[in-house]
N, C-alpha and C positions, 0 to 999 in steps of 0.2 A: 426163825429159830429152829436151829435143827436136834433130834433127840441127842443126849450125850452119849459118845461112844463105848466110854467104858461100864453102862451101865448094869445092875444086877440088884437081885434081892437078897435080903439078909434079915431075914424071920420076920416074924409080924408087929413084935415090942415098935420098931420105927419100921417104915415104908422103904422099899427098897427105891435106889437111884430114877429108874426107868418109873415107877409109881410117884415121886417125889417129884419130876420132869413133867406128869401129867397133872399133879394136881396144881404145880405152878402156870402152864400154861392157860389152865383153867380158871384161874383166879385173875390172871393178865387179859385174859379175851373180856371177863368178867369186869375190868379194868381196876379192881381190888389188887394194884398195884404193891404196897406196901406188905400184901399177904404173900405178892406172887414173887417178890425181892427174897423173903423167909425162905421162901420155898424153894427158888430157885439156889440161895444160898446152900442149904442139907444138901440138896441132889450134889449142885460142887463137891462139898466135902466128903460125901461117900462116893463120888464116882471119878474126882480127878479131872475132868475132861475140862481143860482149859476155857474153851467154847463158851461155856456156862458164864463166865466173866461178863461176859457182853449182854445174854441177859438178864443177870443180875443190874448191871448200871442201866439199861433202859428201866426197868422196871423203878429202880430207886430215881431216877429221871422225873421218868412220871410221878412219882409220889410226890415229889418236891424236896426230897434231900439231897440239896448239891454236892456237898462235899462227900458224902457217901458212891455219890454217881460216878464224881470225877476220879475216886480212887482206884472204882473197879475196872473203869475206862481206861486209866492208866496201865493196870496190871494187865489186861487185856490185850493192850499192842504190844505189852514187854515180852508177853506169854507164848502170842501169837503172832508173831513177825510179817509170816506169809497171808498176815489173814486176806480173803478178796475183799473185807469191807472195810479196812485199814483205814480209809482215808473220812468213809463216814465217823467210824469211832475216833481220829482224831479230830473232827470238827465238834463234835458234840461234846471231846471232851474239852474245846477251847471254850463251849457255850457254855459247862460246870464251873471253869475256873473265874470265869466274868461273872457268875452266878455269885459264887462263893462272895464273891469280891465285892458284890455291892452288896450284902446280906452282914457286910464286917462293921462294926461301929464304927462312925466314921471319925479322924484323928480329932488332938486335940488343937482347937486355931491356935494359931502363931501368937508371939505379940506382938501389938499393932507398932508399925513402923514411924519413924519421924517422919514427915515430911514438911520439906519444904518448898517453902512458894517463893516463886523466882519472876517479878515482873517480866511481861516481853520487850524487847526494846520501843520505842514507840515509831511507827509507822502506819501511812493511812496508804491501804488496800481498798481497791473498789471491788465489790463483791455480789452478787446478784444472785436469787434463788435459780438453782438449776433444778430441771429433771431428770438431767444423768442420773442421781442418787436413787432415785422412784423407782429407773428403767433397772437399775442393777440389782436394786432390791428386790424387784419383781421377778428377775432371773434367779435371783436367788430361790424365790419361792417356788418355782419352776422346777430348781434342781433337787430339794426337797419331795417336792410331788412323788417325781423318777425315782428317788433314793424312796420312798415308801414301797412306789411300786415293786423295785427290787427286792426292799425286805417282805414283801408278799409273798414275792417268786419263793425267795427261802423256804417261809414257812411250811406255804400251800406244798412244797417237796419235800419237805422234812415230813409233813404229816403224813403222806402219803406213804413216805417210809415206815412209819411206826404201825400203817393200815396192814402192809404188806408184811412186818414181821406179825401183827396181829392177827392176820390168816395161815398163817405159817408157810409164807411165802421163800421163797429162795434166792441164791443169787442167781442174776442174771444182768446182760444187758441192760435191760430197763432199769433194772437196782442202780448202777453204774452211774448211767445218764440222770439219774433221778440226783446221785452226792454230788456229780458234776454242775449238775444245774445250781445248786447249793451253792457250793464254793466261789460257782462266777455270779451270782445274783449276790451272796455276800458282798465280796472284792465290791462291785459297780454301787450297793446300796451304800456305803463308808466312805466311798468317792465321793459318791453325787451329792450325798448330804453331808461332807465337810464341806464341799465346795458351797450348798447351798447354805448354809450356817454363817459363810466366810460372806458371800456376797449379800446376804440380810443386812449382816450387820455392817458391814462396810458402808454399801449405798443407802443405810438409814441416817450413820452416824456421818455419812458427807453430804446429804441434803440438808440436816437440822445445822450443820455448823457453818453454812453456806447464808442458811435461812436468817438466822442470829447476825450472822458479819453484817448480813443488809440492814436489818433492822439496827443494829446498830449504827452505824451510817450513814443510816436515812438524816435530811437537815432537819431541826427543829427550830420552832418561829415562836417570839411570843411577842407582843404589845407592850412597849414602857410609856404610861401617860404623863407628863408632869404640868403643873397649870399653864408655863410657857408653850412648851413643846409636845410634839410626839417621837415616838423612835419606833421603830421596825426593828428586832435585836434577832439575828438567826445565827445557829449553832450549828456546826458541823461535828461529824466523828471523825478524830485522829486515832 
C-alpha cells in the first residue's frame, strides 16, 4: 500500500488525506479492518488518489463484506487500467462475487416434476461384482487430494499477499510470481477436483449397480415336500 499522491492537510476539525492514510494503515496492521475500510475511505475522498480503491477493498475483504469489497475492486481496475497488480485485484474480485453469491438466499425449488416409470424390456444379462468401480473411485479421491493441495498453494500465496501489503510492501517480482502462482494453482485446483468429484461418483455408482445385477441374478432354491414326493424348485433372474 502506497501513501496517496495527492495528499494534504486541511485544518484540524477532520485530519488531513496524508494523516487519514496513517491512521488507516494503522488500524489494518492492527487488523481492525473494518475501522481501516473508514479510514481509508475519508483519505479517498479528500485526496482523489484512485490508488486508495485497492485498499479500501482489501480491507472490506477482510472484514467480511463481500459486496462492499467487490464494488471497490471493481472501481479500482476501471480507475486504474495500468495498474501492475491488475490481475491480483481481478482474482480477488472473482473471489467477492462467488462470495456475494453464495451469501444470496437460495431460489425458490421448482415444482416437483411428473415422472414416469417405464419398465425395461425384459433381458437376462450376466453381471458380476467388479473392482473397476473401487479403482476409479479411488482415482477419484486421489484427484481430490491434488485439487486440495492446489487450493492450498492458493491460499498459502494469497496470504502472503495480504502479509506483504501488511508490511507495506511493494510491487515487485516476488508480488508477480506470488498472483501467478494463484491463478495457476486455482485453474489445476477446479480441474483436479471436477475430475475427482466425476470419478467418486461415477466408479461408486458403477460398482453398486454392478453389485445389485449379481445379486439379482444370483439362482434361488427352495424344497417343495408333498406326502408322495419331493421336488428341488430353483429360480433364476430374467
Amino acid at each position: 500500500m502506497g501513501p496517496p499522491s495527492r495528499a494534504h492537510e486541511q485544518g484540524r476539525a477532520e485530519p488531513g488525506a496524508a494523516e487519514l492514510y496513517r491512521l488507516g494503515k494503522q488500524a489494518y496492521d492492527q487488523q481492525d479492518y473494518a475501522r481501516a475500510a473508514e479510514l481509508f475511505t475519508r483519505c479517498h475522498a479528500r485526496s482523489g488518489d484512485p490508488s486508495l480503491l485497492f485498499n479500501i477493498a482489501q480491507a472490506e475483504r477482510l472484514a467480511g463484506d463481500c459486496a462492499a469489497a467487490a464494488t471497490h475492486y471493481r472501481r479500482f481496475l476501471a480507475e486504474v487500467p495500468d495498474a501492475p497488480n491488475r490481475t491480483d485485484a481481478a482474482a480477488k474480485l472473482a473471489d467477492m462475487e462467488r462470495c456475494v453469491q453464495e451469501k444470496a438466499p437460495p431460489p425458490a425449488p421448482p415444482a416437483p416434476a411428473t415422472v414416469a416409470v417405464v419398465a425395461p424390456p425384459p433381458a437376462r444379462q450376466e453381471a458380476r461384482p467388479s473392482r473397476l468401480g473401487l479403482w476409479v473411485a479411488g482415482g477419484g479421491g486421489l484427484a481430490l487430494g491434488v485439487s486440495a493441495f492446489f487450493w492450498y498453494r492458493a491460499w498459502d500465496a494469497d496470504h502472503e499477499l495480504d502479509q506483504l501489503f501488511a508490511d507495506g510492501g511493494v510491487y515487485d517480482d516476488h508480488y508477480q510470481g506470488l498472483a501467478d502462482r494463484i491463478d495457476t494453482s486455482r485453474t489445476l485446483a477446479i480441474v483436479t477436483g471436477a475430475v475427482g468429484v466425476a470419478a467418486v461418483a461415477g466408479g461408486l455408482v458403477y460398482h453398486l449397480a454392478l453389485r445389485r445385477r449379481a445379486e439379482a441374478d444370483a439362482p434361488q432354491a427352495a424344497a417343495l415336500v408333498t406326502p408322495d414326493s419331493a421336488m428341488l424348485v430353483v429360480g433364476c433372474g430374467f
